[in-house]
TISE-314936 format. One line per 3 residues: number of its first residue (from 0); their letters; for each residue x, y, z of C-alpha. Coordinates in pm, 1 decimal. Each point is the difference from the previous one (the first is absolute). Example, Ala and Ser with C-alpha at 12.3 -4.5 7.8 and 13.67 -1.06 7.14 Angstrom:
<rs>
0> as> 1230.0 -450.0 780.0 ~ 137.0 344.0 -66.0
</rs>
This chain:
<rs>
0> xxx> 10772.6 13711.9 11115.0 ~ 50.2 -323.9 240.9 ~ 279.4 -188.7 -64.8
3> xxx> -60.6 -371.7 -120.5 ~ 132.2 -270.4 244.4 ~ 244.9 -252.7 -141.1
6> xxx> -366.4 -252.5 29.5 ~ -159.3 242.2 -239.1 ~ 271.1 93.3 -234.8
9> xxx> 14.4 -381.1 -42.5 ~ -311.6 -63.3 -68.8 ~ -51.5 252.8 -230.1
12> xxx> 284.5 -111.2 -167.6 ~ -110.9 -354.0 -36.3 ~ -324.4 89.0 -135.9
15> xxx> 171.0 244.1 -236.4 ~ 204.9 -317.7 -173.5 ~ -357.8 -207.8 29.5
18> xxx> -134.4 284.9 -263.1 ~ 272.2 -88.7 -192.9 ~ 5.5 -305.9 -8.3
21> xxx> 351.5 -52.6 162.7 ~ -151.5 -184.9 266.0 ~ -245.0 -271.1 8.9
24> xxx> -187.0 79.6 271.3 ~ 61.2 239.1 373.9 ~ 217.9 -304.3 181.9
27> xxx> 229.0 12.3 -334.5 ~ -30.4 342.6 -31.6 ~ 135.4 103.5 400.3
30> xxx> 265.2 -266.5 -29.0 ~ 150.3 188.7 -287.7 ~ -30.3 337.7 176.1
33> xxx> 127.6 -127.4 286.5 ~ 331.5 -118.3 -185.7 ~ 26.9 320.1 -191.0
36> xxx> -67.7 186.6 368.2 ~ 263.5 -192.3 177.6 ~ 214.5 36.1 -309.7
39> xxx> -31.4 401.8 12.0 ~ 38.3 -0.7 384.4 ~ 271.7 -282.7 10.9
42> xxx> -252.7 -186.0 210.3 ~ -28.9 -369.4 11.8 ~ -413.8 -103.7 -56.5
45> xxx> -54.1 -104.0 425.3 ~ 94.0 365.1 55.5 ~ -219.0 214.0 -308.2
48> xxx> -271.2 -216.7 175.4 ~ 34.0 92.2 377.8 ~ -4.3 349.9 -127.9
51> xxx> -381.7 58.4 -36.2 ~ -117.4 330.3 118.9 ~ 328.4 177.4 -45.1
54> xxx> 70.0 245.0 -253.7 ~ 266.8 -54.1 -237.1 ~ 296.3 299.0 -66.7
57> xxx> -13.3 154.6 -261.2 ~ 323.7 -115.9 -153.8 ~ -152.6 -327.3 22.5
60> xxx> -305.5 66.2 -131.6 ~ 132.5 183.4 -315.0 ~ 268.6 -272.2 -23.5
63> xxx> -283.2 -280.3 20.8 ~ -247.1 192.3 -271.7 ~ 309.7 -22.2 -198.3
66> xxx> -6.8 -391.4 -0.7 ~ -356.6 28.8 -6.8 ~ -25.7 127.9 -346.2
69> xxx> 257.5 -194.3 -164.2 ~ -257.7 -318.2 131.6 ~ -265.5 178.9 -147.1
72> xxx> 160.4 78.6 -307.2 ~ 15.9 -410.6 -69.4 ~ 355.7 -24.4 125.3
75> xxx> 96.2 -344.4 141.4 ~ -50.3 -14.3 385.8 ~ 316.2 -201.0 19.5
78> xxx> 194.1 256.0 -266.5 ~ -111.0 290.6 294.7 ~ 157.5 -176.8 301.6
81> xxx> 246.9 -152.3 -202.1 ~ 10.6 -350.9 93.0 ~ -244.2 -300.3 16.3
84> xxx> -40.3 -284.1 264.3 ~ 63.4 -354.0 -167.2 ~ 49.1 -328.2 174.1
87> xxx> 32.5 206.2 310.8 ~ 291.6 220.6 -139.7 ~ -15.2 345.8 -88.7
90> xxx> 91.3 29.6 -344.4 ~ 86.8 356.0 -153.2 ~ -190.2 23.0 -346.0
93> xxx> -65.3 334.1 -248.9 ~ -6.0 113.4 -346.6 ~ 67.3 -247.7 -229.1
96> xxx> -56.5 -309.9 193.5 ~ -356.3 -193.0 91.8 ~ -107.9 36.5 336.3
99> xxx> -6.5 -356.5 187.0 ~ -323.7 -129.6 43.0 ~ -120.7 -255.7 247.5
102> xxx> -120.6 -270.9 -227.8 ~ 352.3 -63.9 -96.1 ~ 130.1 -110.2 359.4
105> xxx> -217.1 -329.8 -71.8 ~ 312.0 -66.7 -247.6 ~ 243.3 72.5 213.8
108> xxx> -187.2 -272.8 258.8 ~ 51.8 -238.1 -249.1 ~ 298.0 72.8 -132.7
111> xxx> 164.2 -62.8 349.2 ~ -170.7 -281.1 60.5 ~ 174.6 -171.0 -292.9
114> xxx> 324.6 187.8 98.1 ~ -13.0 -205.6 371.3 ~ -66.0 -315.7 -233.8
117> xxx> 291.0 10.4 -188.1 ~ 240.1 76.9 246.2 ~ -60.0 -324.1 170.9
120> xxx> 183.3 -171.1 -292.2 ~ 228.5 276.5 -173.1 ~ 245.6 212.1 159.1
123> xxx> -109.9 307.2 -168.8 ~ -337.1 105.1 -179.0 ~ 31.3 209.3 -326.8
126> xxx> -308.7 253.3 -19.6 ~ -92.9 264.8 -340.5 ~ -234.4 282.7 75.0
129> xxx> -112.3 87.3 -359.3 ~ -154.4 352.7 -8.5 ~ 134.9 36.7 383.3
132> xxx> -84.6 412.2 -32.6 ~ 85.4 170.8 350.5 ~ 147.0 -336.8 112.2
135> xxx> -265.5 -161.1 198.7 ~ -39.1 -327.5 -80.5 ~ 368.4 -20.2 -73.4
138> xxx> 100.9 128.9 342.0 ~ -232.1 -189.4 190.7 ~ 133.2 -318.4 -108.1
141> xxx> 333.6 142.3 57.1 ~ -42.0 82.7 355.0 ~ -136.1 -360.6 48.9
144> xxx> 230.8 -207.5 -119.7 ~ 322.3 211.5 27.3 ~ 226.1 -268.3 -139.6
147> xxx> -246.4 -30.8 -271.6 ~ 114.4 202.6 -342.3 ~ -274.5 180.6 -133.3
150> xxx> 17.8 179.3 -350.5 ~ -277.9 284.9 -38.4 ~ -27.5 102.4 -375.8
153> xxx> -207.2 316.5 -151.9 ~ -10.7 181.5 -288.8 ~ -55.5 330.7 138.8
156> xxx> 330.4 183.4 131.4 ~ -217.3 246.0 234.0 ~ -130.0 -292.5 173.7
159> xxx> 295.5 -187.5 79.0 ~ 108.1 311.9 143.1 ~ -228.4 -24.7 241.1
162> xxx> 49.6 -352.8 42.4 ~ 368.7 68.6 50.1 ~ -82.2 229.5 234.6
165> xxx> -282.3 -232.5 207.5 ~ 343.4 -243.4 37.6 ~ 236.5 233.9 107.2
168> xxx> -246.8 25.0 281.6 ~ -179.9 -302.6 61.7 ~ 217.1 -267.0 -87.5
171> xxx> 333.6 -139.7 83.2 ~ 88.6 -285.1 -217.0 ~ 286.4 78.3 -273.7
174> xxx> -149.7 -303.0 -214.1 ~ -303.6 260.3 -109.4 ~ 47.2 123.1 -317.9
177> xxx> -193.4 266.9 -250.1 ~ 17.4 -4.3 -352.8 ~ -166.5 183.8 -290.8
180> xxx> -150.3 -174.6 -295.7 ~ -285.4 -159.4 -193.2 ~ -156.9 -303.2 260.3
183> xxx> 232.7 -268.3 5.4 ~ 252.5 128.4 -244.6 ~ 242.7 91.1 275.7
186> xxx> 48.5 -330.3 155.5 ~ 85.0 -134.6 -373.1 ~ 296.0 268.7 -1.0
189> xxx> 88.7 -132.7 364.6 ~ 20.4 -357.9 -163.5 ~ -265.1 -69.8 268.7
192> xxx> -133.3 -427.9 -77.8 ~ -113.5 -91.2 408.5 ~ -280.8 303.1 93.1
195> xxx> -184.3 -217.2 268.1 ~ -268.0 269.4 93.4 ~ -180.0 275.6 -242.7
198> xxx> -252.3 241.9 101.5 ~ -137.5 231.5 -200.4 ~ -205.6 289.8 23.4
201> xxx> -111.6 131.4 -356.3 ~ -195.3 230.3 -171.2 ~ -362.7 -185.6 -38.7
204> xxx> -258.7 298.5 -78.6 ~ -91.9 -49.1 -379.9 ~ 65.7 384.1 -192.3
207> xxx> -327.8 74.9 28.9 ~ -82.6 -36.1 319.1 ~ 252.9 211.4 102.3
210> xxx> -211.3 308.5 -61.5 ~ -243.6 -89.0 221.3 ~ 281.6 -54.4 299.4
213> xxx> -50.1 298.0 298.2 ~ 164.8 306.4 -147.5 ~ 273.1 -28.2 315.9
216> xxx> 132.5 -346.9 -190.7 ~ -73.5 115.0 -394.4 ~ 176.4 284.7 62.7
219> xxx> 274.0 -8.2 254.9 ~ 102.7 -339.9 25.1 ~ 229.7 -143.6 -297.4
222> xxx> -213.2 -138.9 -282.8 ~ 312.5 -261.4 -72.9 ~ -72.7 -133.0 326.8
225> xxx> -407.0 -28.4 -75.9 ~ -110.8 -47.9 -353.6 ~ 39.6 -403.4 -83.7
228> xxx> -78.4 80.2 -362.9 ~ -312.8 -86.4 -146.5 ~ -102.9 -281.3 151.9
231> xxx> 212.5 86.7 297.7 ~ 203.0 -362.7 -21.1 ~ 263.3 164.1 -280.7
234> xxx> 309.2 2.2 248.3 ~ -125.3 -342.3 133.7 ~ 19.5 -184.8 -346.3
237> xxx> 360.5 216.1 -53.9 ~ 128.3 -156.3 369.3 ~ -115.4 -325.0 -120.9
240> xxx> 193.1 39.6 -323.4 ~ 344.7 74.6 223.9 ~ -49.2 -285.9 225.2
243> xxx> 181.1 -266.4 -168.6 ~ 372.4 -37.0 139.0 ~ -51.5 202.4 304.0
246> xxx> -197.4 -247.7 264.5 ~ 196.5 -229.2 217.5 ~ -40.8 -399.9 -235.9
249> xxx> -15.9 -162.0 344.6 ~ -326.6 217.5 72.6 ~ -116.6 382.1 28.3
252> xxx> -335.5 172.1 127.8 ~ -152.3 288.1 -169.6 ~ -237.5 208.2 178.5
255> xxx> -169.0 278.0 -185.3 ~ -267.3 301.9 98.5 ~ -255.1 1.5 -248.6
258> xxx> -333.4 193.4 -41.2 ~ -352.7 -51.9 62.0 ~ -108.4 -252.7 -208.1
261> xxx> 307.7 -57.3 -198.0 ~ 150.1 -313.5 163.0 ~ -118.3 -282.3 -213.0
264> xxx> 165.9 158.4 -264.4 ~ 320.0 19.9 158.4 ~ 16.4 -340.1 81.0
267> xxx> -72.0 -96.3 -311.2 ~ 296.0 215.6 -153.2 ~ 283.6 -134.6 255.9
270> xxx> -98.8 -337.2 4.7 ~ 36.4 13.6 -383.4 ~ 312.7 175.2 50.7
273> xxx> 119.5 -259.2 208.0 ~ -39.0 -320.7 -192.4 ~ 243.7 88.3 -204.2
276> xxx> 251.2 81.6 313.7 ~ -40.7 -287.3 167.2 ~ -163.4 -382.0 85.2
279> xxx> -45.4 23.8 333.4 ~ -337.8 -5.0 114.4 ~ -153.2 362.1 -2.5
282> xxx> -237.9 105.7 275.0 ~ -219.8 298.8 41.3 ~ -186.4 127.9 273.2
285> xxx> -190.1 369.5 8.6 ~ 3.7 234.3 296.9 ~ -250.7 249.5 123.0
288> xxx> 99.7 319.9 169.4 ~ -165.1 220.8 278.3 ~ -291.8 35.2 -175.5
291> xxx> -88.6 -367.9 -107.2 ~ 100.3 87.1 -424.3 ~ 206.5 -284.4 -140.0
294> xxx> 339.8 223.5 59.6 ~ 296.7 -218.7 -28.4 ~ 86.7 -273.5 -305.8
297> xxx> 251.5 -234.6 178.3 ~ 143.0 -289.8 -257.1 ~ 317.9 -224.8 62.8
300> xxx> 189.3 -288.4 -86.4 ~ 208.0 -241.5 155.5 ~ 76.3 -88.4 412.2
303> x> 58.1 334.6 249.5
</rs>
């Protein structure tokens, strides 16, 4: 029996995760094959492609089937190569910890666009990542403003060690620090009273929903780092609860990811939570992400 080329194998492969629904449709489906290929043959992407006609070895080929049906067995693409792309840095991500997904850099965007703000008129820029997980959001602000000192926070102690390890080898500041705890709870033990940035990613899906999420997420991903509770904005109102003592008086910007459809709601729980905090002006404004859905609550107070 004729050998398949590395073309066919590919394709065969890609239409294999299409079946089961692990792809969405044959350009998603050869871009994970491709990965997992290049991943088996330690192969960057440019190269699997050139490789066409040729046949793959068979330690390859049994070493890529092997990656193969871990992807069609629901696992993670990101868990199988071990790291995921985010803000243009590779960041290592596995059991226990929510892969990154692209929506979120839209907070990052913002989030340093404030940062630049503020370090026109103060000499250094205090930032919290609440629910920081491998360390993204956290270490992307880090790398931008170095001088900056940046405090990511998350209840989970698997997946601050992967953020712990995403710092070791991404960033370089000593002013980024992890800590374990319940949302802002840490920062009250710091004696933290002048957090100028927060950003916060959060478990939005309501409880029920959460069933009907792709089998990869339900069941590999961490469910603390998914299910928002039964309307999905528990952990919202709870943040909103913990804010009072831990923003900057002068002025303080919160950014939060939210879900589809859920940002109205948001708004109305910080700007509640923030009359009583302080009597500066507060302003909102509502962000959408790659795909247009209202992505990003942004509210602050005071001058940046």
């Amino acid at each position: 029996m004729k050998s398949l080329t590395t073309r066919e194998l590919l394709r065969t492969a890609a239409n294999q995760l299409i079946l089961r629904k692990q792809a969405t449709d044959l350009d998603d489906g050869l871009l994970q094959v491709e990965l997992l290929f290049g991943f088996a043959a330690s192969l960057k992407r440019s190269t699997v492609l050139a490789l066409g006609s040729e046949e793959p070895t068979t330690t390859v080929h049994k070493a890529f089937q092997s990656l193969l049906n871990r992807r069609l067995a629901h696992e993670p693409l990101a868990y199988i190569l071990g790291e995921k792309e985010f803000f243009g840095l590779p960041f290592r991500v596995g059991t226990g910890v929510l892969v990154p997904r692209p929506e979120t850099e839209i907070l990052v965007e913002i989030a340093i666009e404030h940062g630049r703000a503020l370090h026109r008129r103060k000499t250094r820029t205090r930032f919290a990542d609440i629910g920081t997980g491998s360390g993204i959001l956290a270490i992307c602000l880090s790398t931008t403003f170095p001088d900056a000192l940046v405090h990511g926070i998350d209840i989970s102690d698997t997946a601050l060690h992967w953020a712990k390890e995403n710092a070791n080898r991404l960033a370089t500041s000593k002013k980024l620090t992890f800590s374990q705890g319940n949302l802002l709870e840490p920062l009250k033990q710091l004696g933290i009273h002048d957090l100028d940035i927060l950003v916060a990613n959060l478990p939005y899906i309501p409880s029920d929903e959460v069933l009907e999420l792709p089998e990869e997420i339900r069941q590999q991903e961490p469910l603390v780092a998914i299910d928002g509770g039964v309307d999905g904005l528990e952990l919202y109102r709870d943040l909103s609860r913990q804010l009072e003592g831990i923003l900057s008086p002068e002025g303080a910007v919160i950014l939060l990811e939210v879900g589809n459809g859920q940002i109205s709601w948001v708004e109305e729980i910080m700007k509640s939570a923030l009359k009583n905090i302080t009597s500066l002006p507060v302003m909102s404004e509502q962000h959408r992400d790659i795909r247009k859905i209202r992505r990003v609550l942004e509210i602050r107070y005071g001058a940046e």
